[in-house]
C-alpha positions in Angstrom: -11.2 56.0 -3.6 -9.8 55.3 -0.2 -5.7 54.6 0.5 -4.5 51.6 1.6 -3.5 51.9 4.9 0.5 50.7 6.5 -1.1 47.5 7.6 -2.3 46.8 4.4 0.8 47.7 2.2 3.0 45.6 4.4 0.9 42.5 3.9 2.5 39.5 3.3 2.5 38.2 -0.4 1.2 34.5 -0.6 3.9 32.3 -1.3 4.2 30.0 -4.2 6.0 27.0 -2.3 2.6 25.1 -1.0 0.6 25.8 -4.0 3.4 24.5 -5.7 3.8 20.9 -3.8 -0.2 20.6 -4.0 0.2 20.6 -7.9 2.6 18.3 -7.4 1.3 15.6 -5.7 -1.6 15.8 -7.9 0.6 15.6 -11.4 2.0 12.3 -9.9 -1.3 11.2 -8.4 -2.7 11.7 -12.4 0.7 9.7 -13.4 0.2 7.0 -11.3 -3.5 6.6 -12.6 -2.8 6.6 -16.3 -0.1 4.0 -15.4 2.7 6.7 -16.9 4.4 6.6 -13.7 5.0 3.5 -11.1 3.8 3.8 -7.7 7.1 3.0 -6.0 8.0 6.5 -6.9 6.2 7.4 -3.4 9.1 5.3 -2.2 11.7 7.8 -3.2 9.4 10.6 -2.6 9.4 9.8 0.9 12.8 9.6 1.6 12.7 13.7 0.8 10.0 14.7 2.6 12.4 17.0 4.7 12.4 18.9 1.7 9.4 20.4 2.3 10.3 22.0 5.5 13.0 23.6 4.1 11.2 25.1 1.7 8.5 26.2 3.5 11.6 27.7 5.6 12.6 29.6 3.1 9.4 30.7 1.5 8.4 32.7 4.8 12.3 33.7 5.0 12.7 35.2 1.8 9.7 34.2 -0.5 6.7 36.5 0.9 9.0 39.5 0.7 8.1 39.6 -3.3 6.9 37.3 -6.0 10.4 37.1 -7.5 11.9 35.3 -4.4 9.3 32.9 -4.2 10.0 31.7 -7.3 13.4 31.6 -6.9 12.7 29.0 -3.9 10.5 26.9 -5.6 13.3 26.7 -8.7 15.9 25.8 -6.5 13.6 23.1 -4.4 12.5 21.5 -7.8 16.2 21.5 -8.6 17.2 20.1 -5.5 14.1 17.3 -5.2 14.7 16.4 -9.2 18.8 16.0 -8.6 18.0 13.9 -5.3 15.5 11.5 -7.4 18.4 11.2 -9.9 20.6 9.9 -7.7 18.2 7.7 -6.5 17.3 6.1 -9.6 20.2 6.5 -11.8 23.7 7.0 -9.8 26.1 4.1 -9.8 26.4 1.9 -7.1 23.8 3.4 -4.9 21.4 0.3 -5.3 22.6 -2.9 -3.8 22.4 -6.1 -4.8 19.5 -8.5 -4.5 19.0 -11.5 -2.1 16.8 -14.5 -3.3 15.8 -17.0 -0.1 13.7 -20.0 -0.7 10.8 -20.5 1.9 9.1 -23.5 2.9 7.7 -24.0 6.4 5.5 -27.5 7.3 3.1 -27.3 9.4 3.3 -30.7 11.0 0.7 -31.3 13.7 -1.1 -28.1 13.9 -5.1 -28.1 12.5 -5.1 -23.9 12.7 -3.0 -21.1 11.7 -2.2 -17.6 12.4 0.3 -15.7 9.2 1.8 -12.4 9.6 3.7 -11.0 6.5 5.3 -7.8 7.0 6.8 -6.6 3.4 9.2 -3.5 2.4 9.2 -2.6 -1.0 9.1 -4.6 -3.9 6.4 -6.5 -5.6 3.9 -9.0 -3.8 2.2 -11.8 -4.7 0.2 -14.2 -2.4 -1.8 -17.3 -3.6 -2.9 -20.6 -2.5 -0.6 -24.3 -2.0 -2.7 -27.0 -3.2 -2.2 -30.4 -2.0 1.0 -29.5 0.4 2.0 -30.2 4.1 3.4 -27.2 3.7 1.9 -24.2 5.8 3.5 -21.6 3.3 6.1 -21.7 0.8 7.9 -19.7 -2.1 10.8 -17.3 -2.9 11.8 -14.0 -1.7 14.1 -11.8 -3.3 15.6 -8.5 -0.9 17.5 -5.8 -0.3 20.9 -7.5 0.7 21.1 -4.9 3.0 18.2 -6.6 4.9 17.9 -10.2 7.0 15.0 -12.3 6.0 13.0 -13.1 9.7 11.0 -15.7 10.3 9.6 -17.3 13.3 7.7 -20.5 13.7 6.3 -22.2 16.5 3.1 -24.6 17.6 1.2 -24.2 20.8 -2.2 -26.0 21.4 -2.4 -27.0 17.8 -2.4 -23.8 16.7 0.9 -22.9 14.3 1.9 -19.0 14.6 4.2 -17.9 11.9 5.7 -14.8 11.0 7.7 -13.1 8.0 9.6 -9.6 7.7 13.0 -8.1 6.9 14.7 -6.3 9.8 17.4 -3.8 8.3 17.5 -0.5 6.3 14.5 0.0 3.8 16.4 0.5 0.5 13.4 2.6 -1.2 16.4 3.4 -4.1 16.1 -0.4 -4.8 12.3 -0.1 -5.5 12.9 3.5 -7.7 15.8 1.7 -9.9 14.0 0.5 -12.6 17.0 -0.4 -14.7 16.5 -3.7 -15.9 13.5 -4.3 -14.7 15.1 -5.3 -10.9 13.2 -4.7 -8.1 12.4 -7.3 -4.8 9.8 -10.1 -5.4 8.2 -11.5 -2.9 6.2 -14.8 -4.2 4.1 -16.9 -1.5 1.6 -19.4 -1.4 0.0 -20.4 1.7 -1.9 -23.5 2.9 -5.5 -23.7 1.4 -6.7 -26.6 3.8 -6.2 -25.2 7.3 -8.7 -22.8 8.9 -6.1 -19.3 9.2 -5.5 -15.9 10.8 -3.7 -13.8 8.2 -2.5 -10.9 8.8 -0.4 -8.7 5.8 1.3 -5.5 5.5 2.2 -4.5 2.5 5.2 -1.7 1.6 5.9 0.3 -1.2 5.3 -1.8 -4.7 3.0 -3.6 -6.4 0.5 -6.4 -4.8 -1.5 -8.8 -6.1 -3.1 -10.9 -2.9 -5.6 -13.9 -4.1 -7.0 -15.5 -1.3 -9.7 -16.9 -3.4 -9.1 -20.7 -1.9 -8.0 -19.9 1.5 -10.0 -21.2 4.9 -10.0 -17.8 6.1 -11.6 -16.9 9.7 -10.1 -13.8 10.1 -7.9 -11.2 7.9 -6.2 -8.0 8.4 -4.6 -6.1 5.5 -2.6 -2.9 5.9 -1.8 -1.4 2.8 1.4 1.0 2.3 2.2 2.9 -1.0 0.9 1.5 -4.5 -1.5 -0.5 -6.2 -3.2 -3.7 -4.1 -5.2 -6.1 -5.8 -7.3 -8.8 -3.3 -9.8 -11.2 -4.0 -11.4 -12.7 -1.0 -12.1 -16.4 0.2 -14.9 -17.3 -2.5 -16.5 -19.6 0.8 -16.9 -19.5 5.0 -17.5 -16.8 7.0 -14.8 -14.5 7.7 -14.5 -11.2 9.5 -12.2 -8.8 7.3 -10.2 -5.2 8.4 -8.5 -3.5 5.2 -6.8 -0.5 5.6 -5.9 1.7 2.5 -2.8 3.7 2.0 -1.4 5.8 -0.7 -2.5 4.3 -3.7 -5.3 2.2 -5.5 -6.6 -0.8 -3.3 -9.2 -2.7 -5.7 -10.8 -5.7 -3.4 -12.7 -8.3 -5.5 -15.5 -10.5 -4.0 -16.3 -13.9 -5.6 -19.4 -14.7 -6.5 -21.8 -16.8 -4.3 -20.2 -14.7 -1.5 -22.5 -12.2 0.3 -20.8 -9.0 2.4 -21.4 -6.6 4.4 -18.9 -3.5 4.2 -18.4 -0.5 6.5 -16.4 1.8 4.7 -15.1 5.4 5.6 -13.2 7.2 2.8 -10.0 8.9 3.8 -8.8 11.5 0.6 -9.9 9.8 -2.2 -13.1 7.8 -2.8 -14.3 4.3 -2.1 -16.9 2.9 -4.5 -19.1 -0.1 -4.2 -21.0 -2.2 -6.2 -24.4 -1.0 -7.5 -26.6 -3.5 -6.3 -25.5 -3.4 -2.8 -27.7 -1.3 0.1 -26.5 1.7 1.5 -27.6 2.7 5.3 -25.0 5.6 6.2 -21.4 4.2 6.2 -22.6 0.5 5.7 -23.1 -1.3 2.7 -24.3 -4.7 1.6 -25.1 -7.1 -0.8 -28.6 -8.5 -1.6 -29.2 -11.9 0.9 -26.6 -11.3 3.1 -28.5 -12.4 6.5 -29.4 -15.9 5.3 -26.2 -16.4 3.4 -24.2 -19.7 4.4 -21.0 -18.0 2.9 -20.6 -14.3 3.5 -17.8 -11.2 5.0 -18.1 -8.6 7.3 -15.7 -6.2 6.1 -14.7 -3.0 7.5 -12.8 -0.5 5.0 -10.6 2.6 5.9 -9.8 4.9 2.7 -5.8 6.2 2.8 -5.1 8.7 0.2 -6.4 7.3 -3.1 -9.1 5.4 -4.0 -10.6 1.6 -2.6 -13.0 0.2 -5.1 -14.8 -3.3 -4.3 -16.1 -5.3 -6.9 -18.9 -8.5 -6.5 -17.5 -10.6 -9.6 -20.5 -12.7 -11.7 -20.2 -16.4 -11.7 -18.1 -18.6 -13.9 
């Protein structure tokens, strides 16, 4: 039997601190699926990520030395993460109030559109004005540590509008689930004027039904959570969707054929059954003599993207 040799005796031990975080992630991930645990927790969750570095720190400081003081970091970094998320969530005074701003924009001689929406946290959800010279309209509800921007103008006969808050992201807000609070963001846009629409969505819920909307192009960033879209159910639209951390289901109406390019990032993305695979790209049956149809280009996050073709009504 041969000796282990210096080298090999003074080996560092593996530490326990990365295995540890891996597990963890995953145990929320499951949480987050079973719909035990709320996806604005990632909001929280990323206000510690500094965390992490310390205890990595610490584990090659004084955690490979032996299997005790490993564990002894990872205790005092679960102790440390679980009292910082308690103050987050349940500490008096640390969430402030909520803001509630009524919007309503017309869009008076312009015959095209182009809509950016830029949300923080909070829950989203976007629908269609019937009916309205409005170009979008609802109620927001924010952070009053945040200013409501919005900028409007008309060139050519093309109206460019844009939403977002400028100030401190209160990701506590989103955690505090006392009372239910939380910021709502509620908008309907035009459904009879051909539109850009661009979206980026934050950490929260979304539900985005664009079922009715003239759509000729669309870009969707999404951030932490769950996102729900249904597409235009008619035209011809070129469509970018970009997954974050989270579940991002994307429906497609019936009578509406696609194409989709889709690249999974860590997670999966699944597509119908009866569309045709050729590498990366997938599409549905008919799609190059269909008057209505998408090209749609999908980038996984960390997560899943599932797209569904919905049956007709």
């Amino acid at each position: 039997m041969s000796t282990p040799t210096l080298a090999q005796e003074r080996r560092p031990r593996p530490g326990l601190v990365g295995p540890t975080i891996l597990i963890g992630l995953g145990l929320i991930f499951l949480l987050n699926n079973l719909g035990i645990l709320g996806w604005e927790v990632w909001g929280a969750l990323l206000r510690l990520w500094p965390l992490a570095l310390i205890a990595v720190g610490l584990d090659l400081m004084f955690g490979r030395r032996s299997t005790l003081g490993s564990l002894l970091v990872v205790v005092l970094m679960l102790a440390v993460a679980g009292g910082a998320l308690w103050y987050l969530n349940a500490w008096p005074g640390t969430a402030p109030g909520l803001t509630t701003e009524a919007i309503s924009q017309p869009i008076g001689q312009a015959d095209r559109a182009n809509v950016s929406i830029t949300m923080g946290v909070g829950s989203l959800s976007v629908g269609a004005l019937t009916e309205s010279s409005d170009l979008i309209a609802g109620t927001i509800s924010h952070s009053s540590r945040e200013q409501l921007v919005r900028e409007f103008n008309v060139s050519g006969g093309v109206a460019s509008y844009a939403l977002r808050v400028d100030g401190k992201d209160d990701w506590s807000m989103s955690f505090d689930n006392r009372g239910g609070r939380g910021p709502v963001w509620d908008l309907r846009l035009n459904a009879g004027v051909p539109m850009q629409l661009n979206l980026a969505t934050g950490a929260g819920q979304a539900t985005i039904d664009l079922e009715r909307l003239r759509l000729e192009n669309l870009k969707i960033s999404t951030g932490v959570g769950q996102t729900t879209i249904t597409l235009p159910q008619s035209g011809r639209l070129s469509a970018k969707i970009d997954g974050g951390v989270g579940q991002t289901t994307i429906k497609i109406p019936a009578g509406m054929a696609a194409r989709v390019t889709a690249s999974a990032g860590i997670g999966q993305v699944r597509m119908p059954d009866s569309f045709s695979r050729q590498d990366r790209t997938y599409t549905s049956p008919g799609y190059d003599a269909a008057e209505n149809r998408i090209e749609l280009t999908v980038s996984g996050g960390i997560g899943s993207i599932v797209v569904q073709q919905l049956s007709g009504r």
